[in-house]
N, CA, C and O atoms as a printed pandas DataFrame, in Angstrom:
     atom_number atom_name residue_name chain_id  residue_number  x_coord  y_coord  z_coord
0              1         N          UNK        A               1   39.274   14.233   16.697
1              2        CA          UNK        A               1   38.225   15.181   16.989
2              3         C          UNK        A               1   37.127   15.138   15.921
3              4         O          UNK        A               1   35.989   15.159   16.390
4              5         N          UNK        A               2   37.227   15.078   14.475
5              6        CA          UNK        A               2   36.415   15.283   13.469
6              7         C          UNK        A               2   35.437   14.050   13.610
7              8         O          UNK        A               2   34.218   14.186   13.708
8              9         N          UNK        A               3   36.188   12.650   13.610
9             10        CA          UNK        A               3   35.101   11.242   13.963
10            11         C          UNK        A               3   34.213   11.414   15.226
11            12         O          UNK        A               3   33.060   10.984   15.210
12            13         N          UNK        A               4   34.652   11.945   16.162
13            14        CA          UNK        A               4   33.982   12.327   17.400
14            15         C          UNK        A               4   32.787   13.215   16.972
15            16         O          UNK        A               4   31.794   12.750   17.531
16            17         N          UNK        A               5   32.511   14.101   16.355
17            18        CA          UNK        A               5   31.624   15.034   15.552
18            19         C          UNK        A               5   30.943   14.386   14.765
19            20         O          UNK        A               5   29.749   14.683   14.730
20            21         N          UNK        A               6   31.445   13.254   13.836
21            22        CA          UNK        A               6   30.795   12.548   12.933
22            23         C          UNK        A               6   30.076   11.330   13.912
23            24         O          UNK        A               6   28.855   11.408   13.770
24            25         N          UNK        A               7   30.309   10.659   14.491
25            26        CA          UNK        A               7   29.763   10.379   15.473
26            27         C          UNK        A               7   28.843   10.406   16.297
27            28         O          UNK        A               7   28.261    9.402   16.709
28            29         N          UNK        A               8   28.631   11.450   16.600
29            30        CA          UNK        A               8   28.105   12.700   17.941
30            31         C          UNK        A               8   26.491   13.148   16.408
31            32         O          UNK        A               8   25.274   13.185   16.595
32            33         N          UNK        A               9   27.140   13.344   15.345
33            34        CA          UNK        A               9   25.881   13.954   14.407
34            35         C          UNK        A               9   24.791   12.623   14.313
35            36         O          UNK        A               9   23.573   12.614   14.490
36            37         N          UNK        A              10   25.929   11.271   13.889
37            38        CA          UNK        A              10   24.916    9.662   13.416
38            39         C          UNK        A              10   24.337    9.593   14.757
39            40         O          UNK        A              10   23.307    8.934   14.620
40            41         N          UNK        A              11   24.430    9.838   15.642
41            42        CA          UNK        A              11   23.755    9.693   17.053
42            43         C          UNK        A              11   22.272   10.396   17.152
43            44         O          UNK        A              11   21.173    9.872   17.332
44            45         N          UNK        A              12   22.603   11.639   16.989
45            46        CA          UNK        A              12   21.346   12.461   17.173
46            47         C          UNK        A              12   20.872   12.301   16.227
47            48         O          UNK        A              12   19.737   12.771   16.307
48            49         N          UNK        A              13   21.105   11.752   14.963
49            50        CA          UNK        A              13   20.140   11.283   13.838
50            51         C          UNK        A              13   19.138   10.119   14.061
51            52         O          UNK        A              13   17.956   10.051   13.724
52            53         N          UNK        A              14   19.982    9.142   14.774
53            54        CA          UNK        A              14   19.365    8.152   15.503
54            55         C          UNK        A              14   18.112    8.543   16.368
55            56         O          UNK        A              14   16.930    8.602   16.030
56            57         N          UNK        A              15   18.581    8.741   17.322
57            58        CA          UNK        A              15   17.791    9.488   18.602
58            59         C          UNK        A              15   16.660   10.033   17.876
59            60         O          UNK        A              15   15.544    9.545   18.058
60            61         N          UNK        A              16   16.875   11.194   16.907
61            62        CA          UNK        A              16   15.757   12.059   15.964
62            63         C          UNK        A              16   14.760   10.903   15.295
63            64         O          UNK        A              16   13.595   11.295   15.228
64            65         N          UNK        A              17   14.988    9.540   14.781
65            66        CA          UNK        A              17   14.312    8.936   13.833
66            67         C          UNK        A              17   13.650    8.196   14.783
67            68         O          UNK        A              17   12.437    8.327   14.614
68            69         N          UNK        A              18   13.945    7.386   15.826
69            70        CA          UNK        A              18   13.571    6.633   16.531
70            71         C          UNK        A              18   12.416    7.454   17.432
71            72         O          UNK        A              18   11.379    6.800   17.317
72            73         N          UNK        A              19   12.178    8.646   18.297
73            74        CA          UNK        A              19   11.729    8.831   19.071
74            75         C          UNK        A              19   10.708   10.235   18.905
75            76         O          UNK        A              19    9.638   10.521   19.442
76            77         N          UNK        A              20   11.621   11.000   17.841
77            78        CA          UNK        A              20   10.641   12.008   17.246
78            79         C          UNK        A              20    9.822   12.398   15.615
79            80         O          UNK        A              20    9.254   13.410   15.204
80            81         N          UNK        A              21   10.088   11.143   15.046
81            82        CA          UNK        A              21    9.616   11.488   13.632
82            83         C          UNK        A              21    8.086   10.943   13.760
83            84         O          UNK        A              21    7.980    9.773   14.129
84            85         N          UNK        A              22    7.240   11.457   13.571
85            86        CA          UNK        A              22    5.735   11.320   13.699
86            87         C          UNK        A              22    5.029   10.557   11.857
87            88         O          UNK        A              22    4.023    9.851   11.777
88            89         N          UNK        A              23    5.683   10.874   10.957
89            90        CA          UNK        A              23    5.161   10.204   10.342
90            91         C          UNK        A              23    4.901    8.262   10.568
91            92         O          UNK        A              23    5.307    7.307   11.230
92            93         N          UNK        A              24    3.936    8.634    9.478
93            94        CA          UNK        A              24    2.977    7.022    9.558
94            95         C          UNK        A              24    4.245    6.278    8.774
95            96         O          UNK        A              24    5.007    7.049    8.191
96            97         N          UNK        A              25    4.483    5.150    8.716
97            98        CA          UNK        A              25    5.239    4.203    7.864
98            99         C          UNK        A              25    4.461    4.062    6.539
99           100         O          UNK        A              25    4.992    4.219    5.439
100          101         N          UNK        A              26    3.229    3.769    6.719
101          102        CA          UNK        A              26    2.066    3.224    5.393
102          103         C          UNK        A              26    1.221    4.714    5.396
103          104         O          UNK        A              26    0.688    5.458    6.219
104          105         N          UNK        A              27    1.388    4.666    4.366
105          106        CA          UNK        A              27    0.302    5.604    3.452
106          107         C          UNK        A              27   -1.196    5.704    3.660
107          108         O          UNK        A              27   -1.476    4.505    3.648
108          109         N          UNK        A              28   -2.127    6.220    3.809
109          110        CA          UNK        A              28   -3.458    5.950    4.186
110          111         C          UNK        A              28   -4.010    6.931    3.527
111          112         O          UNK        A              28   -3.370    7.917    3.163
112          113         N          UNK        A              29   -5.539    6.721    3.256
113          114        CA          UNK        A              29   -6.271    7.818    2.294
114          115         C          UNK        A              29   -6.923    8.458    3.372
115          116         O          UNK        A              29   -7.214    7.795    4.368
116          117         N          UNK        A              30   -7.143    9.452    3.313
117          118        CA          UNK        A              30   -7.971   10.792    4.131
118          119         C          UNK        A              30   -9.340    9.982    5.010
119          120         O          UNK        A              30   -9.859   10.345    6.066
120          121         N          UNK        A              31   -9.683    8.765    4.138
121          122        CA          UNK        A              31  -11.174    8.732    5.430
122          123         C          UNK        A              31  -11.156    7.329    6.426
123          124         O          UNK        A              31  -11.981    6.660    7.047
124          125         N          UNK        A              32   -9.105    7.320    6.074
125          126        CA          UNK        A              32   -8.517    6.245    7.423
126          127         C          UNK        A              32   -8.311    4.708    6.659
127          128         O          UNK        A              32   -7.928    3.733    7.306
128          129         N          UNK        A              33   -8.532    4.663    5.620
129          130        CA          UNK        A              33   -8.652    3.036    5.250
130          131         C          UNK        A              33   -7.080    3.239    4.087
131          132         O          UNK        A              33   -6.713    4.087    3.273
132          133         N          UNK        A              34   -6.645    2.194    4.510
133          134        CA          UNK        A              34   -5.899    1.650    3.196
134          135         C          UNK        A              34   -6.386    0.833    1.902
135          136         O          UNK        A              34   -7.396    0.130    1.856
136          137         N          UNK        A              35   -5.399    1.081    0.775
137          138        CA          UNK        A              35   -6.770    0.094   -0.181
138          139         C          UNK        A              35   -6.292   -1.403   -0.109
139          140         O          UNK        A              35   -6.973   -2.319   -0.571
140          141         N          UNK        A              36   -5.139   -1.579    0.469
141          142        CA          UNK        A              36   -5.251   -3.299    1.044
142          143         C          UNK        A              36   -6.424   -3.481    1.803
143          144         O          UNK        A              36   -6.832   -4.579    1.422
144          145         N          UNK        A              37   -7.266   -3.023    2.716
145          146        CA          UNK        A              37   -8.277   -2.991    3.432
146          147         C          UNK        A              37   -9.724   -3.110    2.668
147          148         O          UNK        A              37  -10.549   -3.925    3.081
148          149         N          UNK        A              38  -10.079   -2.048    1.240
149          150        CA          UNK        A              38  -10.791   -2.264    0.913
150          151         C          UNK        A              38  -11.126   -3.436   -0.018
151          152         O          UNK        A              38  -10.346   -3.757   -0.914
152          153         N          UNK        A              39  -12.027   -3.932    0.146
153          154        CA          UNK        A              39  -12.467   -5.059   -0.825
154          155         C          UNK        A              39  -13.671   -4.636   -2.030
155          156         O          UNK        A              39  -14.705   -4.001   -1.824
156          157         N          UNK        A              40  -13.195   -5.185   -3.301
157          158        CA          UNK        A              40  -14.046   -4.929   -4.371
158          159         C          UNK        A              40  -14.442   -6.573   -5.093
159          160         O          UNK        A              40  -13.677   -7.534   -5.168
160          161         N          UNK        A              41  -15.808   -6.490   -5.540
161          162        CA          UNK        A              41  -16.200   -7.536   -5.640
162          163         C          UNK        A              41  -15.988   -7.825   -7.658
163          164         O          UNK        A              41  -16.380   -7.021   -8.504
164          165         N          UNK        A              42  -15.237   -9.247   -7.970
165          166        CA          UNK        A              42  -14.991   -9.386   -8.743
166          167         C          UNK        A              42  -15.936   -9.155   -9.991
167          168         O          UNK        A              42  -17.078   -9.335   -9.569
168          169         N          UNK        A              43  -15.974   -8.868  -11.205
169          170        CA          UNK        A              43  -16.876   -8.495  -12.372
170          171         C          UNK        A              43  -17.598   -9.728  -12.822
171          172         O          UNK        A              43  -18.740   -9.565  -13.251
172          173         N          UNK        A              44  -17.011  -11.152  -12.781
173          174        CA          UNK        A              44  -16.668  -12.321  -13.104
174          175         C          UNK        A              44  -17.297  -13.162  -12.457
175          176         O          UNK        A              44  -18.187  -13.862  -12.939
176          177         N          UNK        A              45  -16.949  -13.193  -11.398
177          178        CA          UNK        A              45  -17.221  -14.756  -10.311
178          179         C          UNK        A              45  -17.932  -14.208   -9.253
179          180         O          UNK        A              45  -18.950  -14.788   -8.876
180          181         N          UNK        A              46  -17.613  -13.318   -8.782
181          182        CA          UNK        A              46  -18.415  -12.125   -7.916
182          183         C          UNK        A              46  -17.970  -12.360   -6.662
183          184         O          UNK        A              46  -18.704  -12.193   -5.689
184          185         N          UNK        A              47  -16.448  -12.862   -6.540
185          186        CA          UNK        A              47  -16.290  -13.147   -4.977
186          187         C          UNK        A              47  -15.676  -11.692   -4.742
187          188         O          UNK        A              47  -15.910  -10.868   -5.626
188          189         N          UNK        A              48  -14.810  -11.233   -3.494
189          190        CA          UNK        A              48  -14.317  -10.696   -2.932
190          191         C          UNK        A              48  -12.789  -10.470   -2.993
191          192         O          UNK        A              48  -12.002  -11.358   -2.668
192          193         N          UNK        A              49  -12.394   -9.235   -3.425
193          194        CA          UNK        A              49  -10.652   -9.370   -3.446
194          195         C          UNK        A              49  -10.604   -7.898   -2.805
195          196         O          UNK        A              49  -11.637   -7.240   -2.686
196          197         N          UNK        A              50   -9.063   -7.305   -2.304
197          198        CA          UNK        A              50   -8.454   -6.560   -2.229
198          199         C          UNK        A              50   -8.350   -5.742   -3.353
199          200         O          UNK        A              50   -8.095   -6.275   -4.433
200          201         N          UNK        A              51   -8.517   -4.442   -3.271
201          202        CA          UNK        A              51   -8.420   -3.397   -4.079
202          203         C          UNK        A              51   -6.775   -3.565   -5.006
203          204         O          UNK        A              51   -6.480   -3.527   -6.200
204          205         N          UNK        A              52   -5.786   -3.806   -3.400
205          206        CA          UNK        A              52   -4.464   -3.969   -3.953
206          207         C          UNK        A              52   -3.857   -5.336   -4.928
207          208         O          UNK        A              52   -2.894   -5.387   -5.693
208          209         N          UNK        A              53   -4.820   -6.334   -4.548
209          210        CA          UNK        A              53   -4.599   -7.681   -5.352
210          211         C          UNK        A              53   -5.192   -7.620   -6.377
211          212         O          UNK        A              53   -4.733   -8.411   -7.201
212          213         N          UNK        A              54   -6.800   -6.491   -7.066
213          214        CA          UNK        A              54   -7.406   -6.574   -7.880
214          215         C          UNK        A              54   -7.011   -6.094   -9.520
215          216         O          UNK        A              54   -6.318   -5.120   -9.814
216          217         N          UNK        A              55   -7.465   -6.776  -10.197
217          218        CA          UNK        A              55   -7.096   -6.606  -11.810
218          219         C          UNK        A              55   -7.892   -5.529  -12.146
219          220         O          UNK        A              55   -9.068   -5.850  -12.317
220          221         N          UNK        A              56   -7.557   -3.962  -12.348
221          222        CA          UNK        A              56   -8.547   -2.795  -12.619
222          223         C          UNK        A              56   -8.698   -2.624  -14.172
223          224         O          UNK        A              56   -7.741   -2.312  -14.881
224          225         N          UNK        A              57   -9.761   -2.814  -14.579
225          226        CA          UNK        A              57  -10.129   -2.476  -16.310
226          227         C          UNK        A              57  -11.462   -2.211  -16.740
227          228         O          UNK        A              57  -12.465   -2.913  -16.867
228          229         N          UNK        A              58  -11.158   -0.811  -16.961
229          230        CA          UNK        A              58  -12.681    0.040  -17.825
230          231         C          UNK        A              58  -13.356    0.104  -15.974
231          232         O          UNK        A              58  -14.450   -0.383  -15.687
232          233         N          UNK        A              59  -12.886    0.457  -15.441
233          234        CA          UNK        A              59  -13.664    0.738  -14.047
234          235         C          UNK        A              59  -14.409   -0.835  -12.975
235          236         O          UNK        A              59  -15.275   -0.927  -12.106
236          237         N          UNK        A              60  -13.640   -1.652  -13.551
237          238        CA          UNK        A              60  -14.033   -2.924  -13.217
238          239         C          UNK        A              60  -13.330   -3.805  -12.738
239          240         O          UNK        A              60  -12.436   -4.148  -13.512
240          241         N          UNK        A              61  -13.347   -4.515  -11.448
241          242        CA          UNK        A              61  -12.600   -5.191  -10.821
242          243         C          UNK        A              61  -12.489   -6.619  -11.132
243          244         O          UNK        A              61  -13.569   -7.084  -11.495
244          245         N          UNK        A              62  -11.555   -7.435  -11.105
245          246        CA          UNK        A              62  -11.334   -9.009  -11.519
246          247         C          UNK        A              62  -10.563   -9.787  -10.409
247          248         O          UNK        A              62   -9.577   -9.128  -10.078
248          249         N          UNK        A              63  -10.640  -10.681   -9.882
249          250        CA          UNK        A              63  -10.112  -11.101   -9.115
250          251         C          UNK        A              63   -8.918  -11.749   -9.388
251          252         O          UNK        A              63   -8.044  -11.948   -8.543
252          253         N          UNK        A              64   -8.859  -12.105  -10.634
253          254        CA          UNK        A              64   -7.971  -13.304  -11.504
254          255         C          UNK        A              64   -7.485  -12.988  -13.111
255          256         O          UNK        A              64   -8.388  -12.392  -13.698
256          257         N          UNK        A              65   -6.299  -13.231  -13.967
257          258        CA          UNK        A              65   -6.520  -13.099  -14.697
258          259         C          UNK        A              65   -7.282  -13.837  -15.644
259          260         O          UNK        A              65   -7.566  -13.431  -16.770
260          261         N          UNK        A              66   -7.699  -15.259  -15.009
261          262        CA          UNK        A              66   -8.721  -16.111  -15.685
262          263         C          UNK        A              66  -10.066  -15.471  -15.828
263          264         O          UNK        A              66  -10.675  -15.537  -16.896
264          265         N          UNK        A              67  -10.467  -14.954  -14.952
265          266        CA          UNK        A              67  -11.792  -14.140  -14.834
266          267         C          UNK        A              67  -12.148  -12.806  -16.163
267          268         O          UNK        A              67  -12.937  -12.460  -17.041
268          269         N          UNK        A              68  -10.662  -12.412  -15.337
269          270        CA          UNK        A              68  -10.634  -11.142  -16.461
270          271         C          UNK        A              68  -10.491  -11.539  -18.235
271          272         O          UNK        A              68  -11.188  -10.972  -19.077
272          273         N          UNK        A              69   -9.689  -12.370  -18.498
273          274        CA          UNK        A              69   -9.772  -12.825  -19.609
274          275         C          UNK        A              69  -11.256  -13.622  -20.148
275          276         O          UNK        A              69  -11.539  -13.276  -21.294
276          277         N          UNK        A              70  -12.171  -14.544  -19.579
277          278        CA          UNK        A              70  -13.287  -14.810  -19.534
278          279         C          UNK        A              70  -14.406  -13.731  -19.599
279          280         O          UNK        A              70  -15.328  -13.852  -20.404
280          281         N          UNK        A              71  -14.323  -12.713  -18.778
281          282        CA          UNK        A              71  -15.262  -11.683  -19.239
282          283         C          UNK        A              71  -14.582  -10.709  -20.238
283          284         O          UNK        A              71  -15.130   -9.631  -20.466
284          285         N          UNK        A              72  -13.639  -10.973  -20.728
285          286        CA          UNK        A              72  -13.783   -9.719  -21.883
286          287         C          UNK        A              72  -13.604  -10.732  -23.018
287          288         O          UNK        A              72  -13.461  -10.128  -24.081
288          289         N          UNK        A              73  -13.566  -11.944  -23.150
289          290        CA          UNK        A              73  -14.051  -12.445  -24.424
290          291         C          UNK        A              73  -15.575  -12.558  -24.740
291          292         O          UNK        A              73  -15.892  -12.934  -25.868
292          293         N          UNK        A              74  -16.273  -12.343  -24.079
293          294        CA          UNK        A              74  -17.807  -12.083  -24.135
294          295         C          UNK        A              74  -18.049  -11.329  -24.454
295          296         O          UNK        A              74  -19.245  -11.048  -24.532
């Protein structure tokens, strides 16, 4: 009887996660974008990277650590 209950509970846990949990999987900022999505343009070379791939220092984006090391020996 008790496994039957234990059972009967992993079930409707199931059922509950699969069909009624409304959260998002990924995280998102309030005006809909993720920061994998946004792109910031390197300090350095001036191409284009991902916020999430980017090297952040003193408010400044790097695409590389070659870059980044190149502009702060200057």
């Amino acid at each position: 009887m008790f496994l039957k209950i234990i059972i009967f509970i992993i079930a409707v846990y199931f059922i509950y996660v699969a069909f009624f949990r409304r959260q998002p999987l990924s995280k998102k900022r309030e005006d809909g974008e993720n920061d994998a999505d946004t792109m910031v343009e390197c300090a350095s070379c001036k191409t284009f990277v991902s916020v999430s791939d980017a090297i952040k220092k003193g408010g400044r984006y790097f695409c590389c650590t070659e870059c980044f090391k190149k502009e702060m020996s200057c």
